[in-house]
N, C-alpha and C positions, 0 to 999 in steps of 0.2 A: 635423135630421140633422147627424150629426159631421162636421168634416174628413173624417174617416179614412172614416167610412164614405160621404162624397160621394167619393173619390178612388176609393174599391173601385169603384164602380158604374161610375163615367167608364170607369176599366180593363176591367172586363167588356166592356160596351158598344163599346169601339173595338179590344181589345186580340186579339181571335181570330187565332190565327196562321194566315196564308195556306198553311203548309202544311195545318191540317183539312180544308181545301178538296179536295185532293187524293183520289182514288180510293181503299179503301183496299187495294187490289191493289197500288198504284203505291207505296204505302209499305211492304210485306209486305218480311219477309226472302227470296232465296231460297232453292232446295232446301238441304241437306244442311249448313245454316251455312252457304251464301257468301250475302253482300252480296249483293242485287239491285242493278243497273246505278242510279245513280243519278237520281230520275224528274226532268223536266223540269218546272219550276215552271208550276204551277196556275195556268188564268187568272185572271188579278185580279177582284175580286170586292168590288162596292159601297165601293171606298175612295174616292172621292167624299163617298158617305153618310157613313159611318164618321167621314172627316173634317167635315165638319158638325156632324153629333150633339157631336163632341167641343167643338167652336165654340160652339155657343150655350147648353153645359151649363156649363164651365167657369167656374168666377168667380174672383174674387182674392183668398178664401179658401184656393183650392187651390195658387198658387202659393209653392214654398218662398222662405224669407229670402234664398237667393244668388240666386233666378233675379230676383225684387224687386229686389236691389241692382241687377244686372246690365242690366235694366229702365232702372233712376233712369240709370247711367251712358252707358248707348245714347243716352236721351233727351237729355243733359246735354252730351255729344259731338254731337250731330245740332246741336242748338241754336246751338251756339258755330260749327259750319262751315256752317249757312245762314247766319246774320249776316256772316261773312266771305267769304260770297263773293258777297252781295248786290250791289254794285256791279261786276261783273266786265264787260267789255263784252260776255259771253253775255247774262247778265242785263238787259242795260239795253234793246238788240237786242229781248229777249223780251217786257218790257212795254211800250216804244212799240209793236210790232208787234199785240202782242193788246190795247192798253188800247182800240180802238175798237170791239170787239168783245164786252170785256167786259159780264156781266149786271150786278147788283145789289153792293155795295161792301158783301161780308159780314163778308171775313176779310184779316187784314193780310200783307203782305209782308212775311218777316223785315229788320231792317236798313232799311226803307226807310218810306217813308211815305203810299203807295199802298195804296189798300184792292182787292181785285178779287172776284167771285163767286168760290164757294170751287174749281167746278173749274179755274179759270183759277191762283187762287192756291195749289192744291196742286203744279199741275205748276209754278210760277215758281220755289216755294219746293224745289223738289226739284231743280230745274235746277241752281238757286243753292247746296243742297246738297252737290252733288256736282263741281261745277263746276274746284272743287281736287285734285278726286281725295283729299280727306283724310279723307273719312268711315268710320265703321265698316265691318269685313271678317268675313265667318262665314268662316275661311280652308279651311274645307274645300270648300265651293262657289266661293268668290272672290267669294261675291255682297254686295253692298251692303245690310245689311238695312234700314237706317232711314231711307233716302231715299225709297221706295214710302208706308212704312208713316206715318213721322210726319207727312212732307208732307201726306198725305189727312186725319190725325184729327185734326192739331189746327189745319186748316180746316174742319170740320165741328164743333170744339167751340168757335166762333165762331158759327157758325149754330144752335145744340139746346145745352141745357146737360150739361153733359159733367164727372162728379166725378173728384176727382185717381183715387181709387182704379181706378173703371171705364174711364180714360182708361189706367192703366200696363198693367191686363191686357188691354183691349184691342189695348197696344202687344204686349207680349211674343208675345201669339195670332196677332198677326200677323206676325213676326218668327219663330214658329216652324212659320207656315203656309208661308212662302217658301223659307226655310230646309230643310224638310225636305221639300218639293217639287225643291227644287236638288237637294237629297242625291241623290233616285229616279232621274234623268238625267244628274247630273254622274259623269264629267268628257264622256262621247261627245258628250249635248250641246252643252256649250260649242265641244268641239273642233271642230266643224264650222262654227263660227261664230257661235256667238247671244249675246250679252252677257245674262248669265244673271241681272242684277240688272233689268233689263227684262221677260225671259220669265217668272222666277218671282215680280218683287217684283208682281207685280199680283196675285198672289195673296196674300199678302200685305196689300196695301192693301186687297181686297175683304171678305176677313176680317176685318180690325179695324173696318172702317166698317160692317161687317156687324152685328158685335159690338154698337158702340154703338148703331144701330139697332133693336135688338132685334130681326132677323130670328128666325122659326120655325125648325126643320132643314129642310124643304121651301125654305124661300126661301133659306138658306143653300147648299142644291144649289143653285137656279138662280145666285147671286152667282157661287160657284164657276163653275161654268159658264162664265156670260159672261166672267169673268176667262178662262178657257180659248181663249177666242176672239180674245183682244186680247194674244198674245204681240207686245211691243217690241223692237227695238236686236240690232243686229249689233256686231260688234267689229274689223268696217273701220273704224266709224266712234272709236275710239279715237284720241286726239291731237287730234281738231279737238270743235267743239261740239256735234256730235250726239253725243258720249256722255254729253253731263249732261240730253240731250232724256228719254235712254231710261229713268233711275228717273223723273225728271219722268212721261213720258207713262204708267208705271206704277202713279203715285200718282193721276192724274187718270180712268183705265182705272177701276181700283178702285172710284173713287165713283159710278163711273157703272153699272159693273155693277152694285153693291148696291143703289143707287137704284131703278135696274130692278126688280130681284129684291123690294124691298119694296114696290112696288104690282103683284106677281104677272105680272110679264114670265117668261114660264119659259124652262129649257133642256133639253139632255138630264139623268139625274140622272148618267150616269156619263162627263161630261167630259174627268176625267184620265187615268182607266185604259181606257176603249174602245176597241175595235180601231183605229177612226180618231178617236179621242181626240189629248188633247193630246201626251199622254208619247209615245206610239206613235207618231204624225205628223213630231215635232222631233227623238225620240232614238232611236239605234237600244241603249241600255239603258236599261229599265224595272226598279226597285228598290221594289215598292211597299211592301214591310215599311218602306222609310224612312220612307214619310210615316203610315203607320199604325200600325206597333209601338211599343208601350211609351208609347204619348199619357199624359200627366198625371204620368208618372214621368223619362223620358228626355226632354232640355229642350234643344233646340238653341240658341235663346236664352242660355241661360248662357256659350256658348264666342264671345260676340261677341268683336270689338276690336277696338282702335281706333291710329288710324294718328300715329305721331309726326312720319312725314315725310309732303310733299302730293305723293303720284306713284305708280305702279303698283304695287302692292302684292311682287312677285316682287323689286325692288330694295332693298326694304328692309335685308337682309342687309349688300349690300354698301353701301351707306349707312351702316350700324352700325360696319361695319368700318372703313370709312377713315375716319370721326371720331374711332373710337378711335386708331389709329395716328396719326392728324395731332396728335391732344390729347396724347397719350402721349410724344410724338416732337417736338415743335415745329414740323412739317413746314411748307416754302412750296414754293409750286410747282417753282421752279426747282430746286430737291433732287433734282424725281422726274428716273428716266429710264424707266421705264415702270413701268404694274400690271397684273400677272397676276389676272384670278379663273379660278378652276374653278367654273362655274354648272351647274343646270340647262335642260334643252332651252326650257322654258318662259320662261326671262328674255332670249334669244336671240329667242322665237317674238314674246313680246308686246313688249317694249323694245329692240327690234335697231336704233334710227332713229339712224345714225351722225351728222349733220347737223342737228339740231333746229333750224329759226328761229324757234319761236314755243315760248312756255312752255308751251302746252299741248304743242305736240312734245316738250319738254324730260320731262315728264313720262312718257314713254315709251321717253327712252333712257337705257338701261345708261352709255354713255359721259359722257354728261353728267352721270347722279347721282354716279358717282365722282367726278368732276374736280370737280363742285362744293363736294362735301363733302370734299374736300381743300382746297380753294382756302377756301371758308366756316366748315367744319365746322359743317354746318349741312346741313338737307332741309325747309323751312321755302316756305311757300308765294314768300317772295322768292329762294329760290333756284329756282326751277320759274315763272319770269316772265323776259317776254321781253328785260328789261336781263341777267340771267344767261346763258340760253343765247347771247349776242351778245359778252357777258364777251371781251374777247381772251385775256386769261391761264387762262380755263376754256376757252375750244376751244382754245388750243393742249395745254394735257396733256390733252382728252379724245381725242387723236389718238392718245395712248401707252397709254389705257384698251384691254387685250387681253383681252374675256370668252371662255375656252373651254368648249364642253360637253364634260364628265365624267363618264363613268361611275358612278355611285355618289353624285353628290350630291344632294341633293335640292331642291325646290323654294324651301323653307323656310333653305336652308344657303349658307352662301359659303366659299371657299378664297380668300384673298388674299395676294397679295406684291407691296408696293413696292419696286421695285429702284431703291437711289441714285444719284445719278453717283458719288459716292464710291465707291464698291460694295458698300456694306451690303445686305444682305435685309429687310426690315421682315414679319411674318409677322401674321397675324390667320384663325383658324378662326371663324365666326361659325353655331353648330348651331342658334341660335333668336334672333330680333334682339328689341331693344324692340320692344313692343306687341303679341307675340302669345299666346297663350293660357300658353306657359310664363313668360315675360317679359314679363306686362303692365304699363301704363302705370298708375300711381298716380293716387288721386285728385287728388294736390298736382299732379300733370303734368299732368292732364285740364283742369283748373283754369287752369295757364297757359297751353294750346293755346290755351283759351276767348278769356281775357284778351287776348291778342295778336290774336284773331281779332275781333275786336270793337273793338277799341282803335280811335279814331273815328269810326267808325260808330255807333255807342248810346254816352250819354254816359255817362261813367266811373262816376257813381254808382250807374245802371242795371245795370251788368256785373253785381254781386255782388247787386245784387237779382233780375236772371233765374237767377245761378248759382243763389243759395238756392231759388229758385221750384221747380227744376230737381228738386236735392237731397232739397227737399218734394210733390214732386208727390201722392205718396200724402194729404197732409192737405188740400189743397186745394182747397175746397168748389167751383172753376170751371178747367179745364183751360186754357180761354181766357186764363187772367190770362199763361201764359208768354207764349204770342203777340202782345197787346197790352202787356206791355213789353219786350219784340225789335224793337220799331220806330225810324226813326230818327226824330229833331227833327221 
């Protein structure tokens, strides 16, 4: 069978628009030409299944060349920010704690040189992940796609042999499992609380491990399922270390549901969309055209990206902005007499933490990402460590940092003005910073994230052999070779 003609079939099979569903009363015009009242959307219907079928039919035939690149560079980014943030004191905490618990020494810790059973070392490796706050963003969920997803596969492609090929499409399937599960509930869910790279990336992770397991569609409902069951992470816990718990416990959820699911543990088959399903349960909207329309054509996956600075994603902007202005300007601190941004509600709601003492707090506040990327010009995991936020010359100008919400800007956007003591205005509009889908991060940047991120940890000659490993994943007769040379001495 062709490409084209396995691609038609997948779309048939997943693509039925949830309006057919509908009455067809409820879609009639009515009397005399007027518009019938608009009908209220049809109960959802077998998208669960729908998404399964699509799961276990799909192969890496079907995926197009950008969404394969996009793939190579997710992986390639995830790699380089497990390795760096391997030794963080989250992570060290997490392996004394669990090493006497651990099973069988299957699969390695990025960065380090402890071996752990794979569910143990999916969630370390995903802690360590995220740990920085620098990993990849599907910026329309906020969710974190490759902390769930890679942490699970490629501890599992330590234990089962696992080909570069079936290891990328099982990354992007499940990247675009999570992903377009965020889509159906974001943003009501997030608002209410749930750190949505937890609640969705275990779908996600169950997916992909599902994938390379070669679950049936039947087992792949139940995987689903049990992912359904095991929503993680609030976003109280943002700033301290249970937010790098929650992709961790994501990626570890994951292998435990499809585990299940492959020796015929069953669940319900309609999980996500049932009245006390998941979606229904966590959100009060339900989108399910997102997770089921346009399967094999529309690729969530491809809008990944990836983070130049290590800190909450919303600050990025004005990060951008004030290194431009400090680089452009020669700026020291003493120059300033304060900075204006016009933000939105959102970088107030999530980064409002006036006071940070600890780097992980740093990485949550507005105040501080200014001042240090004035002071630095720089957003670099040393500037979001606890000698920075303690800085004297960065907390005293993050006292003159003034973020207002503004009507009309957007998440995505910053309005900034440094005023001098001299009395100049220094001005920066920032509509879209580095690293997101309009302004993304080049491979030659990606490349030096890596480098920095790794720099003593793995030794130097090793860097450019995992980056190529990375690069190559698709020729690679064993998935496992990235993870066994990610380790340290």
């Amino acid at each position: 069978m062709s490409r084209t003609d396995r691609r038609t079939l997948l779309q048939a099979a997943a693509a039925l628009p949830l309006s057919a569903l509908m009455p067809t009363a409820a879609r009639a015009e009515g009397t005399e030409g007027t518009p019938a009242a608009a009908p209220k959307p049809a109960p959802a219907k077998d998208v669960t299944r729908r998404l399964a079928h699509y799961l276990v039919t799909a192969g890496y035939d079907d995926l197009p060349a950008n969404v394969r690149k996009e793939g190579v560079r997710t992986l390639l980014n995830w790699v380089g920010v497990a390795i760096g943030g391997s030794h963080h004191q989250t992570v060290d905490i997490a392996v004394a704690a669990l090493a006497p618990f651990s099973g069988p020494a299957q699969a390695s810790l990025f960065g380090r040189h402890e071996r752990f059973d794979i569910m143990n070392a999916a969630f370390i490796n995903g802690v360590s992940s995220h740990i920085f706050d620098y990993d990849d963003t599907h910026l329309k969920t906020i969710i974190h796609p490759a902390g769930p997803v890679a942490s699970a596969i490629l501890a599992l492609s330590e234990l089962q042999p696992v080909a570069g090929k079936d290891f990328l499409n099982a990354l992007v399937l499940g990247v675009e499992t999570e992903c377009r599960i965020g889509n159906a509930v974001y943003p009501n869910h997030y608002d209410v609380g749930w750190h949505i790279t937890g609640t969705a990336g275990v779908f996600g992770s169950a997916a992909a491990v599902g994938k390379l397991l070669k679950l049936n569609e039947e087992q792949m409902i139940w995987a689903l399922g049990l992912a359904a069951s095991q929503p993680v992470g609030l976003r109280e816990s943002f700033g301290s270390m249970n937010k790098s718990f929650n992709p961790g416990r994501a990626a570890s959820n994951g292998i435990f549901a499809a585990m299940l699911a492959s020796k015929n543990f069953t669940s319900s088959e309609g999980m996500i969309e049932a009245k006390r399903g998941w979606a229904n349960t966590i959100s009060t909207k339900q989108d399910y055209n997102e997770i089921t329309g346009d399967l094999g054509t529309r690729y969530e996956a491809a809008l990944n990206t990836y983070k130049p600075f290590a800190c909450g994603i919303v600050m990025h902007p004005a990060i951008d902005a004030a290194i431009q202005l400090r680089n452009e300007n020669k700026l020291n601190a003493d120059q300033v007499e304060r900075v204006d941004l016009k933000v939105h509600p959102l970088v107030l709601e999530l980064t409002g933490k006036k006071t940070p003492r600890q780097g992980l707090e740093g990485k949550f506040s507005i105040y501080h990402a200014v001042a240090v990327a004035l002071v630095e010009g720089a957003g670099g995991e040393k500037q979001f460590s606890d000698r920075a936020v303690n800085d004297p010359t960065i907390v005293a100008l993050r006292a003159k940092v003034n973020p207002v919400v503004t009507p009309g800007i957007k998440p995505e956007q910053v309005d900034m003005t440094v005023v001098l003591r001299d009395g100049r205005q220094l001005h920066r509009y920032v509509e879209h910073a580095i690293g997101s889908v309009e302004v993304p991060m080049t491979d030659q940047q990606l490349e030096t994230k890596f480098s920095d991120l790794a720099d003593g940890i793995i030794a130097a000659p090793m860097i450019r052999r995992v980056m190529d490993a990375c690069w190559n994943v698709e020729s690679l007769p064993s998935a496992a070779e990235i993870a066994k040379m990610s380790v340290s001495a």
